[in-house]
C-alpha positions as CSV (number, residue, x, y, z in Angstrom):
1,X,53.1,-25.5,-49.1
2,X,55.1,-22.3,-48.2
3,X,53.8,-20.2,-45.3
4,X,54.2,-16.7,-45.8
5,X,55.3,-15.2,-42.7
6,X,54.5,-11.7,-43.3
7,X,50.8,-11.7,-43.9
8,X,49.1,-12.5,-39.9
9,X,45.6,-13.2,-39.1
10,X,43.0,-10.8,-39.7
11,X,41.0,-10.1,-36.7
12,X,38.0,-12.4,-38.0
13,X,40.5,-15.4,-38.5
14,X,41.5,-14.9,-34.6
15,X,38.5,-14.6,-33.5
16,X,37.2,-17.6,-35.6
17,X,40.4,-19.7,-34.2
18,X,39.1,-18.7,-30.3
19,X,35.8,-19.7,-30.5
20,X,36.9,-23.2,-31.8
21,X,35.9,-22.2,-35.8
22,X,39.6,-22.0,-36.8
23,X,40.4,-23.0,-40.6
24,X,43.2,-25.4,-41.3
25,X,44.8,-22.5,-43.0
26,X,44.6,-20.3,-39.9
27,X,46.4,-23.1,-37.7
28,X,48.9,-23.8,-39.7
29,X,49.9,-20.2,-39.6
30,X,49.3,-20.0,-36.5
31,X,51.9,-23.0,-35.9
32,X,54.4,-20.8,-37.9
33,X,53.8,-17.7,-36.8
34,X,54.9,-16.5,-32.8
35,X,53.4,-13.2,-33.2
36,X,49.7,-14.4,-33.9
37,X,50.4,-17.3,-31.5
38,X,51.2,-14.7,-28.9
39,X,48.3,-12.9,-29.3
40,X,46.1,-15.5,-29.1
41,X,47.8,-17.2,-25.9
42,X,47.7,-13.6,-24.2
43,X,43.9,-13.1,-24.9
44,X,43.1,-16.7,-23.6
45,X,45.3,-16.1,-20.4
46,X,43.5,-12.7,-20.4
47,X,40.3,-14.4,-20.2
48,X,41.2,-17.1,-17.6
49,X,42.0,-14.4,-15.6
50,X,39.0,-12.5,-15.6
51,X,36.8,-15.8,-15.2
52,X,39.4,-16.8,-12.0
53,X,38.4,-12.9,-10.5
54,X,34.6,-13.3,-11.3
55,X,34.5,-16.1,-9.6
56,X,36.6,-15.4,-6.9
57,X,34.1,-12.3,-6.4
58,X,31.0,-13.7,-6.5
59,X,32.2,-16.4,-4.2
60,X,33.3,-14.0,-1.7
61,X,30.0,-12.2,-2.4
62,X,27.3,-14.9,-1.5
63,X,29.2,-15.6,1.4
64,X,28.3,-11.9,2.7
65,X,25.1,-12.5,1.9
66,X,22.7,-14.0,4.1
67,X,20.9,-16.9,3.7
68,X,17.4,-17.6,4.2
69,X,15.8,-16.8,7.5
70,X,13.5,-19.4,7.6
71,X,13.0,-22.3,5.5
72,X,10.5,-23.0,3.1
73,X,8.5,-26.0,5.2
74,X,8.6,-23.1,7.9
75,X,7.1,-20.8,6.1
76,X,4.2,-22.8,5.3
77,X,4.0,-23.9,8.9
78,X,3.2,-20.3,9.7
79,X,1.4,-19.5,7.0
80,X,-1.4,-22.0,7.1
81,X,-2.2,-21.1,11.4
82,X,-2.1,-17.4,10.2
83,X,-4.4,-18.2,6.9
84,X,-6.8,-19.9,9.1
85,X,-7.0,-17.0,11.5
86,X,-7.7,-14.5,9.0
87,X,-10.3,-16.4,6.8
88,X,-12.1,-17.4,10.6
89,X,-11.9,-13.4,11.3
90,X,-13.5,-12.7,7.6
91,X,-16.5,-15.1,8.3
92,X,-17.1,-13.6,11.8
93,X,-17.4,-10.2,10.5
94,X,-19.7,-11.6,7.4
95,X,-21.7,-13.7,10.2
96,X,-22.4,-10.2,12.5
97,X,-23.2,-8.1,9.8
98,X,-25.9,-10.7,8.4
99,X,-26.9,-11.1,12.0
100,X,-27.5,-7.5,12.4
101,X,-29.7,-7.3,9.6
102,X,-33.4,-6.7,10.1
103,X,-35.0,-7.0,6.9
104,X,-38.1,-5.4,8.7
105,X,-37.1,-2.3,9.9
106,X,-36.6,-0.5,6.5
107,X,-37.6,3.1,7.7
108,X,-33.7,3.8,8.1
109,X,-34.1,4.2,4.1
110,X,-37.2,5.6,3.6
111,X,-36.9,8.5,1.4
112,X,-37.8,11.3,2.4
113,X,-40.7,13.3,0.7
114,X,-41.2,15.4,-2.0
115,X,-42.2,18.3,-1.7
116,X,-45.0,19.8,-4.1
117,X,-45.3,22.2,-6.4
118,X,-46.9,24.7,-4.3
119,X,-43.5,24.6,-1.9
120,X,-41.7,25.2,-5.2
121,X,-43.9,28.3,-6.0
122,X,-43.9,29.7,-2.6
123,X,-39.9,29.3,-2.2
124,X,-39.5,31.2,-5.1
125,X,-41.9,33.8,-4.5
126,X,-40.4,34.2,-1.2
127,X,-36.6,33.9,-3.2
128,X,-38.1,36.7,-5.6
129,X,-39.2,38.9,-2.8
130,X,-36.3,38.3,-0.5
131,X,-33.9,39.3,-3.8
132,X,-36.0,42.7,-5.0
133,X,-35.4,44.0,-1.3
134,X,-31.4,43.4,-1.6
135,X,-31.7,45.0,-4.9
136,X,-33.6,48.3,-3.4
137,X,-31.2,48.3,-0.1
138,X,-28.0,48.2,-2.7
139,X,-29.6,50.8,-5.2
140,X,-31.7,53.0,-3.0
141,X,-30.3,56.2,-4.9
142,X,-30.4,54.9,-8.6
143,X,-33.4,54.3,-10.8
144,X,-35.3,51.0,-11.1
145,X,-34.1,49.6,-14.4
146,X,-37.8,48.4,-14.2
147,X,-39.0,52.1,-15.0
148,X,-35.6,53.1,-17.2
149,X,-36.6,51.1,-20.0
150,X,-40.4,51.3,-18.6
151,X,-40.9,46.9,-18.6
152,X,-43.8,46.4,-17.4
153,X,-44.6,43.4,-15.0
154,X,-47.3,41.9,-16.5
155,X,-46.7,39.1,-19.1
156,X,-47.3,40.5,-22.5
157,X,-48.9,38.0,-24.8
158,X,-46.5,36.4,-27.2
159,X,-46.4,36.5,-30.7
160,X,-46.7,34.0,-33.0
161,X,-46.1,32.9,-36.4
162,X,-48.0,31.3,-38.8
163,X,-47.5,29.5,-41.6
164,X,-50.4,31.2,-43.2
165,X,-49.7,34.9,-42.3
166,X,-45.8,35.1,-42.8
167,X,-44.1,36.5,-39.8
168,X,-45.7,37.2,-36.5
169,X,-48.9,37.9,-36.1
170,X,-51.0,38.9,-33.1
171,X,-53.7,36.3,-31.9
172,X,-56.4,39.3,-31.5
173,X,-54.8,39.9,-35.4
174,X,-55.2,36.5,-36.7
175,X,-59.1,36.0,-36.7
176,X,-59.7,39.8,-39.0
């Protein structure tokens, strides 16, 4: 079997042949060949070299950095006083409020009344009156538009409509 020395490894092949997936083919050139050899030695020295300096880093790195400042077993020794402390202050404060409670003296939430209709009307006639005197202070020199477009204060009764009679008709109307 002759190898032909001027065909070298494609890129895969090496790459096969570093990861350990090398063909027999692709070793025996590479037995044959220096310049594919080289290539390969230099990566793998390449590589040594960068894990040698990684490590050599992070070595010098977690020795900078300190350890823990207490222990785990420590750390449960305080916690559980501390724990205790706190869920002893949680049922004092639930025991005094439940201890201050007087179911009988329920007049701190009474609500308070309601007041009646006749408050209601009297507010807002008073509203109404308090309003129309504002009104005549801010337009003392310019007509009502009460007598402008002549409205006239008393309710006017409402039309209706009936199904009978088509559109409105007037109550007074209805019974002719």
């Amino acid at each position: 079997m002759t190898i032909e020395l001027s065909a070298h490894l494609s890129e895969e092949a090496m790459n096969d042949v570093l990861i350990g997936l090398g063909s027999p083919e692709s070793e025996a050139h590479l037995a044959a060949c220096p310049a594919c050899r080289t290539q390969i030695e230099v990566f793998r020295s390449e590589m040594q070299l960068f894990n040698r300096t990684s490590l050599a880093w992070s070595e010098t790195r977690s020795a900078t950095i300190p350890g823990p400042a207490i222990s785990q077993k420590e750390r449960i020794r305080l916690f559980v006083p501390v724990g205790l402390a706190l869920a002893a202050a949680l049922l004092m404060a639930i025991g005094l409020l439940v201890w201050n409670h007087n179911p009988g003296s329920n007049q701190k939430y009474a609500v308070a009344p309601t007041p009646s209709q006749q408050d209601y009307e009297a507010q807002i006639a008073s509203d109404n009156e308090l309003m129309r005197s504002v009104d005549m202070a801010l337009n003392a020199g310019e007509e009502s538009p009460v007598s402008e477009y002549r409205i006239v204060e008393r309710p006017q009764p409402r039309l209706k409509t009936s199904p009978n009679h088509g559109p409105a008709v007037r109550p007074e109307l209805r019974n002719r």
